[in-house]
Every structure is written in structure tokens, then in C-alpha cells.
N, C-alpha and C positions, 0 to 999 in steps of 0.2 A: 564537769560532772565525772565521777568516775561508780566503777562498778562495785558496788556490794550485796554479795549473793545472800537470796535470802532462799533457803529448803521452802517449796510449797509445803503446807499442811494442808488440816481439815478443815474445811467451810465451818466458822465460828457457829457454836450454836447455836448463838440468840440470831443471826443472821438465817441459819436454818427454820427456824421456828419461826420466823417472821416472814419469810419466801414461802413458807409452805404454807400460812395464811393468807398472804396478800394473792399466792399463786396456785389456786391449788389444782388447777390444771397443769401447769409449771407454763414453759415458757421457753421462747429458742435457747436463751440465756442458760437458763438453769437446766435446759434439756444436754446442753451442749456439755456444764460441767460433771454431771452424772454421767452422762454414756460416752465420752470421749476423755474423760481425766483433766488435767492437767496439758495442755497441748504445748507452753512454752517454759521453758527453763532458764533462770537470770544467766545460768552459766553458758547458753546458745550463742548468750551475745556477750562473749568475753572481748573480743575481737572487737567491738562497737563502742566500747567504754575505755577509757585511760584507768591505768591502776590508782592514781592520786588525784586529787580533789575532794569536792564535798559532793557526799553519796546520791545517786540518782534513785528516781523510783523506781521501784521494778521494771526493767524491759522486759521482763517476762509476761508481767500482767499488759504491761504499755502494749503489746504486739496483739493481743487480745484485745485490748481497747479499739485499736485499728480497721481490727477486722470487724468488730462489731458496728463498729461508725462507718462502714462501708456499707451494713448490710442494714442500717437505718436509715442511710441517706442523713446522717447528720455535721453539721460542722464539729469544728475545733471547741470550741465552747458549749457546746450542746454535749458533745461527749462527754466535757469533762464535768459538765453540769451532771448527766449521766449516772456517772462511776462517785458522786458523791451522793444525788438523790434517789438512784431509779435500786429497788430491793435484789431485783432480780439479775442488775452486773456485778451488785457488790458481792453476791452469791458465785456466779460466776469466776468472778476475780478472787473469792475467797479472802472481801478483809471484811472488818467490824464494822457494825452497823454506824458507830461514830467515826469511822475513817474520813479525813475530811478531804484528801481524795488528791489533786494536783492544778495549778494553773493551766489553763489551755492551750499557754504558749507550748509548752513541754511537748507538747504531742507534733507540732512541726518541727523541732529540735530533732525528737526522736526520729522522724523520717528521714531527712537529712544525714542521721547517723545511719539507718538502713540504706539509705542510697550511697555513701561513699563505701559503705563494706561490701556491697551485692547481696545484701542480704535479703530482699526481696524475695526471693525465690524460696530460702528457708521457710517462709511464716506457710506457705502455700504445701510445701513438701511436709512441715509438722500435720497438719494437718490431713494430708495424704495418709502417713502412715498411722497417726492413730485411728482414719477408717480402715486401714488394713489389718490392723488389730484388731478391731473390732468383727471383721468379716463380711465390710461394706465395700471393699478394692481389694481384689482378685488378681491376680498375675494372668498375664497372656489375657486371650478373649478377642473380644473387635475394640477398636478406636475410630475415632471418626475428626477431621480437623477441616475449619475453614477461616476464612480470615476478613477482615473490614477494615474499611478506612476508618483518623484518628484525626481529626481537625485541629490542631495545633491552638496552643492559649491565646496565641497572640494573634491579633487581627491578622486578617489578607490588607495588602500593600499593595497603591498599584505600583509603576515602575517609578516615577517621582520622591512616592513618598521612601522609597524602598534606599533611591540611593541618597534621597535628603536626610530619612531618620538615620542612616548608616552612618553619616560624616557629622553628623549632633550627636549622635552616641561617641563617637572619636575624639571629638573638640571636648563634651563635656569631662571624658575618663583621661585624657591630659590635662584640664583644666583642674582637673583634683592631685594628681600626680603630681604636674610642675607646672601653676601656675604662672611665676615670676618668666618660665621662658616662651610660653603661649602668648602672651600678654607682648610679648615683642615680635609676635610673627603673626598675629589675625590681624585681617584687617576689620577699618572700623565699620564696612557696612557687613559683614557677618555676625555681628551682634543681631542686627533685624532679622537678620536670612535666615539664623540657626538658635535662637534666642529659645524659641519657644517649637513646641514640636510643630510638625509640619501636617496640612493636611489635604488632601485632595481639593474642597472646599475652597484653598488658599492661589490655588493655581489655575491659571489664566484659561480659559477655555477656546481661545484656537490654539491652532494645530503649530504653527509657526511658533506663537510665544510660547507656546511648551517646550517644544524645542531646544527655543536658548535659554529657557532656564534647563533644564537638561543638562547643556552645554556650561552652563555657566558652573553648575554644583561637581561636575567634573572635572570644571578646571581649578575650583576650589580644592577638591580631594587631591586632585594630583599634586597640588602646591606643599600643602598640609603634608602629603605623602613623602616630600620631597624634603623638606623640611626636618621631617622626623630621622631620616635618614642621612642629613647631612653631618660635618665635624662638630657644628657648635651644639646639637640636640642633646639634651640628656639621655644615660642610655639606657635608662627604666622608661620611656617614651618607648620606644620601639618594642620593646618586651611588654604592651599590656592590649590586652583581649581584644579590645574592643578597635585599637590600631592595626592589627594584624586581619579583623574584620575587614575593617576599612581596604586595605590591601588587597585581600579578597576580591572583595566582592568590585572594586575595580577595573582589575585583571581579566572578570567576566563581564563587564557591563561596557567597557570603556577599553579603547586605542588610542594614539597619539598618529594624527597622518599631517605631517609636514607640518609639525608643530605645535599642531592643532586636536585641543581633546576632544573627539568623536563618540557619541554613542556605537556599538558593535551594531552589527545587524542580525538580525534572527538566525542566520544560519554559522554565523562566527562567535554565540555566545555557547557556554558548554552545556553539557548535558543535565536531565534535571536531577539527574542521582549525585552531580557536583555543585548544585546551582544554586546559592542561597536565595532564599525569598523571603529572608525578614531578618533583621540585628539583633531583635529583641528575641529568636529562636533559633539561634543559628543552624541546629542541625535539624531543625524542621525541613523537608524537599517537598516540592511541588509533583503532582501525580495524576495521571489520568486512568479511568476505568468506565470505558462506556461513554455515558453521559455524564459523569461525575467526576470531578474537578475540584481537587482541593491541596491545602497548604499541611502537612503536617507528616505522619508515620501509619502504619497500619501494624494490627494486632495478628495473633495465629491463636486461638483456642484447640488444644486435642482436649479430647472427654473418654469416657467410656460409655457403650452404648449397649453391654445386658438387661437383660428382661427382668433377670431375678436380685438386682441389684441399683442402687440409684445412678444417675448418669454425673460423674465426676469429673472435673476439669482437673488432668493429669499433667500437664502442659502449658505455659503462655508465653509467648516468645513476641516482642516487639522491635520491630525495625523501619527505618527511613521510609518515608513513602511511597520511594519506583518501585525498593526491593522485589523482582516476581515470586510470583507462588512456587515456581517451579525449583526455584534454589532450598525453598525452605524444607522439604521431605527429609533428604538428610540432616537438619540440621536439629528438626525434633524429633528421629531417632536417637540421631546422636545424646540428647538430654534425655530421653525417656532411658535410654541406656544406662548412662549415670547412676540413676535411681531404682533400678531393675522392674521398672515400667511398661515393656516394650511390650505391645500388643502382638496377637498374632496374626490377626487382619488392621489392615488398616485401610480405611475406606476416606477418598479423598475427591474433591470435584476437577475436572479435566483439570484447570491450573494448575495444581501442583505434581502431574501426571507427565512424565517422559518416558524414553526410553531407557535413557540413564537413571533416571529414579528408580526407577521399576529395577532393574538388576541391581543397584546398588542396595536398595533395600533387603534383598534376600539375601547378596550375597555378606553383606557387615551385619546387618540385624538378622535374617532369618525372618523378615518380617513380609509377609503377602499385603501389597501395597494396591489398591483397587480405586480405579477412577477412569474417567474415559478417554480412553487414548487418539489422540487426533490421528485421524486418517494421515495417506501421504497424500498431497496434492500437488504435488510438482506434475508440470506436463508429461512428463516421463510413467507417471507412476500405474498408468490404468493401459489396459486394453492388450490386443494378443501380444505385443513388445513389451508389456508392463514390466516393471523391476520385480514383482513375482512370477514371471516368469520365464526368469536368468535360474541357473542351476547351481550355486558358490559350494566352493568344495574349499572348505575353510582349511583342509590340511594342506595341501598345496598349493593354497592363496591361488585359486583360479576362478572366471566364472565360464559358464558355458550359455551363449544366447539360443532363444528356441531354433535357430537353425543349425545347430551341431557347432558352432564356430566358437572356439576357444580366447578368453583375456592374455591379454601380453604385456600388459603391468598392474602392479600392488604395491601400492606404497600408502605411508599415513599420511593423511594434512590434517586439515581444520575446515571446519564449516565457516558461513557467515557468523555463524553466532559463536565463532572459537571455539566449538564442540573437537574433540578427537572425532574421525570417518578415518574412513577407506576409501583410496580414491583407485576405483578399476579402469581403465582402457582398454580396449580392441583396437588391433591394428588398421593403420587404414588400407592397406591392400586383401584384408579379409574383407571390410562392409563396405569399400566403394564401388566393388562389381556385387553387390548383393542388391537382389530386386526389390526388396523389404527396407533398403536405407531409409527412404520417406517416412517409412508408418515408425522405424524403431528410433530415428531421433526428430527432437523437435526445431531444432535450427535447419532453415533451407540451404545453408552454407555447412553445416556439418559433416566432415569425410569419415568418420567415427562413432562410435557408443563408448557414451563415459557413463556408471555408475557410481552415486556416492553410498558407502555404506556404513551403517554403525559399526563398530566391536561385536564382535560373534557373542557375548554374554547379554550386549544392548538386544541387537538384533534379532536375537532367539527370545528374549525377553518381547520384546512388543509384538513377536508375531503370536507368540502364545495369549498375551494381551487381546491381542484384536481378535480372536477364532475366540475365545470364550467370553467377550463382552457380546458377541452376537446370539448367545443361548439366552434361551426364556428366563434361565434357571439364575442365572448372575442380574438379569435386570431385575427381577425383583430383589433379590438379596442387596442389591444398589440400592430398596429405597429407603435404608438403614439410615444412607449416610443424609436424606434431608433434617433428620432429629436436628443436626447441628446449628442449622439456620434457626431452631426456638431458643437454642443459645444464648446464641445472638442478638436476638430482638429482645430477649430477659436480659442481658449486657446492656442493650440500649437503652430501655426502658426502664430500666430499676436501678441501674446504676451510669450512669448517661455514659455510656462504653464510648465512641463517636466524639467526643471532648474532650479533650488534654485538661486537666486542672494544673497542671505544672508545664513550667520550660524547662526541656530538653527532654533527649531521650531515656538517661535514667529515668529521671523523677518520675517520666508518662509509663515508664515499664513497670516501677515499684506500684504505679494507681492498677497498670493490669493484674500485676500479680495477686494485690488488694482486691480487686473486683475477681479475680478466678476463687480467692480464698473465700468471700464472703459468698459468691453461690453456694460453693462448696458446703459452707454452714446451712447456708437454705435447703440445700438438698436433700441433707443427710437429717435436717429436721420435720423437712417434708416425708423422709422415708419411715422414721423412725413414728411420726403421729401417723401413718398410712394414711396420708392423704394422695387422693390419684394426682396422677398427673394431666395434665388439661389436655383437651383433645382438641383438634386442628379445627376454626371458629369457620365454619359456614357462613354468609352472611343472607339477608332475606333474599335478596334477588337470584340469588345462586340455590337456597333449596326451591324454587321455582323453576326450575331447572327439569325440563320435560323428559322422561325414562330414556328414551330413545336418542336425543341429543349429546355426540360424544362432549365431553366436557375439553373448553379450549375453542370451541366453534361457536357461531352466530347466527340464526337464520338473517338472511339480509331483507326478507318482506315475503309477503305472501308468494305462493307460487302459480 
């Protein structure tokens, strides 16, 4: 397929004249191409398209089709049924009432093309700024961002099936590759073992014969492994995906101890942010949150959150599963920056909330970053000794403890968590005749006071943090940032957010960027018919809910 631009024009008129009968309310569709134009251009995706071949159909319309099939919950084939039958896309899209419109294959083609360009991002930014044209997104203001887990397409495995279907995913992508030299290295009972996929179901139910099949599928891999890499293999065998999986995911699941292939033990295999847990998803990780437990990635939503404007999703950023919240602050500055986005508050829930965020935000963006900042609770941190009541005199790198008694070193390290600190000492011939040793460190063995400290921009940052998250005046201005949890639950529910419809991690970021674009449409047509926006649902037991009972509490029975 290659690219031939076509100039939008005018919505044909027999197609006008027929939407304005069949619609005479209009319609998101036709609301959309009235008050926001034209939102995509063939020439956006020059990039997306080869100069040569036989001509595709408009990406420009195609990315409109997209967004539209997002925001109906339709398939592939529903859509393109769609864009030939429904008055009100052919309006939209701007072709003839007889347009007979495209195959539905076309529209997974097309994405495919949007995922290997990163184009994702654009269809959600076009739309961005033709509400900015319009006078629906404002520059500066509040933002608000939160994030949810993404359940991965492909089933959860348990560990069996994990490293059986990984070495049948290996056997069959060599078995297409180089037959003829496969074929003289399987043996004959791995036709049974790997023939057909594998399933929990299949596998023996004590604990011992798991085991050795365990044992067994690893000494299989290893062999295979070994194989692949020796002189006679071919050397397109070791160069393909699903061998170098295999590799993988051995390395973490499996040892060799005196000969002998071993499962690892729980605390010898790697971390979950390295740790495949499916073939068929490679970059899916496993993650926990609470009570919640699953295989796949998680999403970031920022929006805007004005009164006198609709609440726009300016933002969406998708990443592996563990990723913390805590990483991401800057990283959707940094994008909101890109596009001259950047809010002037930005209201965010404790997760994404540090010390370092918090000053990085002002100091790169200019951005007031608002979220609740965990206390300190190291043993150290409370009481008449507490680390607030050391005196640091940041110019001559000293601190002074409440008994007059001056630091005698300052140098940088690193936290547990690899953070930059400041690591301070007191000498020990000042606090080991001092009658306060006890109360000022917490080791009974202690001849010293050590304090760790941020960076004086961190440090002055979170103490400013914590004195005004304890005013009246910020807790309420806080309850701004719950808006974002209706998001969310609008992500879940109207366009199954919580579900990967695609493997890997492009393809599940190009469905968020889809689902941010298609609220985005909902919103701006929700703003534009002024219809309100829903208010928080009470349910019956709750307005029964006696005056005087604070809410959150229970009487436990009479008194």
C-alpha cells in the first residue's frame, strides 16, 4: 500500500441533506465534523505509508474510523459495515452516499502501520488541539493523573504450563525455520510432550510427579538450547524470537547443579520487572497492588480538571506492570512539555508523590505537583531527637543536634532505593559521654548519630510539602484530584480499559491512546449538547444513612 493524499473538502451535499434528515438532532459523528473540522490529514501519515505500491485509503479518514470504533464499542467489521451503511460517519468522514467504503481487514493493517511509526500518540494530540482551537483546552490550569492495572491478552500460566508452552513455542519457530535439521535432533517422545499445547488439566496432580515433569521439560530446553548453539545448527536457528525466549526464560527459571537441571528457588529467580510470565506476551510482567494480582502492564491517564471547560485526557502513558507510580511524574511532565500542555497544578494520589518529584517538577516544569506525602517513619524520625530537630546549615555542610553539638562529616551516598542522600555523622567522642545517647539513636550498640538526608532542593521541597498538606485549605482543594477515579471507571466500563486486546506493549499503548481519544470525543460532545455530567451515585442503604452518623462508620448494635 502506499500513500496518495487526497485535500479534505466539503461534506458532499446529497450526504448533507440526507444527515440532516435521517439526523436532525445531529449526532456525535456529525457533531464532531461541524465543530472540530477535519481532525486528520493523509499527509500526518506520510511516514506510515511507502511512496510505491497500489494506493491505500485515506489514513486520514482510517484514524477517524478508529477513533470512532473505540467510542462504539465496535469490531473490525462492524466498523467497516459502518463507514459504508451508517449516514452519520459517511458525513463525518466526508465521502458520497455511494462510497462503498473498505474491507475490514484494512483497519488491522492500519494499526499495525500506527504501531511500528509511534503514531499512536498523534491521533490523541490531533484531537487535543483542534479542542484548543476551539476554546475547549486552555493552557496551564490543574491536571490531575492516576493509573490502573492492564490484564495482558493472553491467559495467566501457571509455572508448568509457562515453561512447557515456552519450549513448544521454540520447537514449533525452528520447526518452520529448519525443519530438515530439527528433525535430527527431537526426540521421538517430544512429539507427545510438545505436539499439542499444554495444559494444567494435563499435568499430574501430586506434588512429586510435577516435579519431574518440571525436571523433565528442562532438561528438554536445555538440550534444544544446547543444540541450537552448537557447530552443526543452522545460524538463523539461534537468531529467531522465540529461541532466544526460550533462553530467557531458562536462565530465570532453571540451574544446572552437578549435572543436573533444577528448578531455581523462589528467592534465586529475578525480579518481576525482568521476569517473563507468558511466551505468548513477552513483555507482559507480573505485579502486585494490595490484593490485586495480575499478568500484564498498567496505564497513567492525566486530564484536565476546570469547571468551566470539559475534562480532557491530555496524557496516556503505558508501561510494564511493577513500573511505580513514583517514576512516572516526570515522565508525564516531560510529554506534556512536548506539546505545551503543562499544567500549573498538578494534583496526583501519594504514589506518584516524592521528594524528588516534587522539586523536580518545579524546578524542569514550573509545575506545583500536589499529592500526599508519606511521612518519615524511620525510628529516628519523631520525638525531642527527631531529625526535625537537627539544625543543617546547608552552606557549610554541617548539622547541629538540639544539644549544641556540631556534624563532623558530609558526604553523598545512596539510599536503599539508590536515591542520591546525604549521609551526616557526629563524632563519637561528642555523643558517647552525652546523657541523651539513648533517646537520640535507636541501635543499643550505637556510639554516634547518623542522619540520612535529601538534596537541600528535595528536602526544602517535602518539608514545604508536609506544613501545607496539614491546612484546611489544601485538603479540600485535594478533593479535586478524586474526579480522576470517574475516569477510570468510564475506561473500564465503556471501553474495557483493564484488558489488553493486543500482545505487547505497543499494540496495548496504541488501544490506550484509542481509548484516551475516544473519551476525548465523548466529552467534548457531551460539552457541546450541555449535558451535565453525572454526580457521584449514592446507593439506597447509604441515603439511609442517619444525620449524625459520620460517614465511613457503623453502629455495631444498640447501646
Amino acid at each position: 500500500m502506499s500513500l496518495r493524499v487526497e485535500e479534505p473538502g466539503e461534506v458532499p451535499a446529497g450526504t448533507v441533506r440526507v444527515a440532516r434528515r435521517a439526523f436532525p438532532r445531529g449526532s456525535l459523528a456529525i457533531r464532531v465534523r461541524d465543530e472540530l473540522g477535519v481532525l486528520f490529514r493523509d499527509e500526518d501519515f506520510a511516514s506510515v505509508f511507502p511512496g510505491r505500491g497500489k494506493p491505500a485509503w485515506s489514513p486520514g479518514r482510517l484514524a477517524l474510523v478508529v477513533i470512532l470504533q473505540f467510542v462504539e464499542g465496535l469490531t473490525d467489521r462492524q466498523a467497516a459495515e459502518a463507514v459504508r451503511a451508517r449516514i452519520d460517519w459517511k458525513y463525518a468522514l466526508g465521502l458520497e452516499l455511494e462510497d462503498p467504503g473498505f474491507d475490514h481487514s484494512v483497519l488491522s493493517e492500519f494499526r499495525d502501520r500506527l504501531v511500528g511509526s509511534n503514531a499512536g500518540r498523534g491521533l490523541l494530540d490531533a484531537i487535543l488541539a483542534a479542542a484548543q482551537e476551539r476554546g475547549l483546552l486552555k493552557r496551564g490550569g490543574r491536571a490531575r493523573t492516576d493509573s490502573t492495572h492492564v490484564q495482558s491478552a493472553a491467559r495467566e500460566l501457571c509455572w508448568l504450563e509457562l515453561v512447557g508452552e515456552t519450549l513448544r513455542s521454540a520447537l514449533n519457530a525452528v520447526a518452520a525455520a529448519a525443519p530438515a535439521w530439527l528433525a535430527g535432533v527431537v526426540a521421538p517422545e517430544w512429539f507427545e510432550h510438545y505436539g499439542t499445547p499444554l495444559q494444567e488439566s494435563r499435568f499430574p496432580k501430586s506434588r512429586t510427579k510435577r516435579v519431574e515433569v518440571g525436571e523433565r521439560i528442562g532438561a528438554d530446553g536445555m538440550f534444544l538450547l544446547q543444540a541450537a548453539w552448537s557447530g552443526q545448527a543452522p545460524p538463523e536457528v539461534r537468531s529467531l524470537d522465540a529461541v532466544e525466549l526460550l533462553r530467557r526464560v531458562w536462565v530465570q527459571q532453571f540451574e544446572v547443579v552437578e549435572g543436573v537441571v533444577r528448578r531455581r528457588g523462589p528467592k534465586d529467580v529475578p525480579p518481576g520487572a525482568m521476569r517473563v510470565v507468558t511466551p505468548y506476551d513477552p513483555q507482559a510482567r507480573g505485579s502486585v497492588k494490595r490484593e490485586i494480582v495480575w499478568n500484564g502492564y498498567k496505564v497513567h491517564f492525566t486530564e484536565t480538571c476546570e469547571p468551566d471547560a470539559p475534562n480532557l485526557i491530555t496524557q496516556v502513558v503505558t508501561t510494564a506492570a511493577p513500573v511505580p507510580d513514583d517514576r512516572m511524574a516526570a515522565v508525564v511532565h516531560a510529554r506534556l512539555a512536548e506539546t505545551g500542555r503543562l499544567p500549573s497544578e498538578h494534583w496526583v494520589d501519594a504514589g506518584y508523590v516524592s521528594a524528588g518529584a516534587l522539586a523536580a517538577a518545579r524546578r524542569d516544569h514550573n509545575v506545583a505537583l500536589h499529592g500526599p506525602l508519606p511521612g518519615n517513619t524511620t525510628a529516628q524520625a519523631t520525638g525531642p531527637y527527631g531529625q526535625d530537630a537537627f539544625t543543617i546549615d546547608w552552606e557549610k555542610r554541617q548539622v547541629t543536634c538540639p544539644n549544641g553539638v556540631t556534624s563532623t562529616q558530609w558526604r553523598n551516598g545512596q539510599s536503599q532505593q539508590a536515591l542520591p542522600v546525604i549521609r551526616v555523622r557526629f563524632s563519637p567522642a561528642d555523643c558517647r559521654p552525652c546523657p541523651a545517647l539513648r533517646d537520640c539513636v535507636s541501635s543499643p550498640k550505637a556510639e554516634r548519630r547518623e542522619i540520612s538526608l535529601r538534596h537541600r532542593d528535595e528536602y526544602e521541597a517535602a518539608q514545604r510539602a508536609r506544613a501545607l498538606q496539614q491546612t484546611d485549605e489544601w485538603k479540600k482543594r485535594y478533593q479535586v484530584r478524586a474526579g480522576i477515579e470517574g475516569t477510570i471507571s468510564q475506561g473500564v466500563l465503556a471501553f474495557g480499559l483493564r484488558r489488553s486486546r493486543y500482545r505487547g506493549l505497543d499494540k496495548t499503548s496504541l488501544q490506550h491512546q484509542l481509548t484516551g481519544a475516544a473519551i476525548n470525543l465523548t466529552r467534548i460532545d457531551a460539552w457541546l449538547t450541555s449535558t451535565p455530567r453525572a454526580r457521584t451515585r449514592t446507593s439506597h442503604l447509604a441515603a439511609l444513612r442517619p444525620t449524625g452518623l459520620p460517614a465511613g462508620r457503623s453502629r455495631q448494635g444498640p447501646n
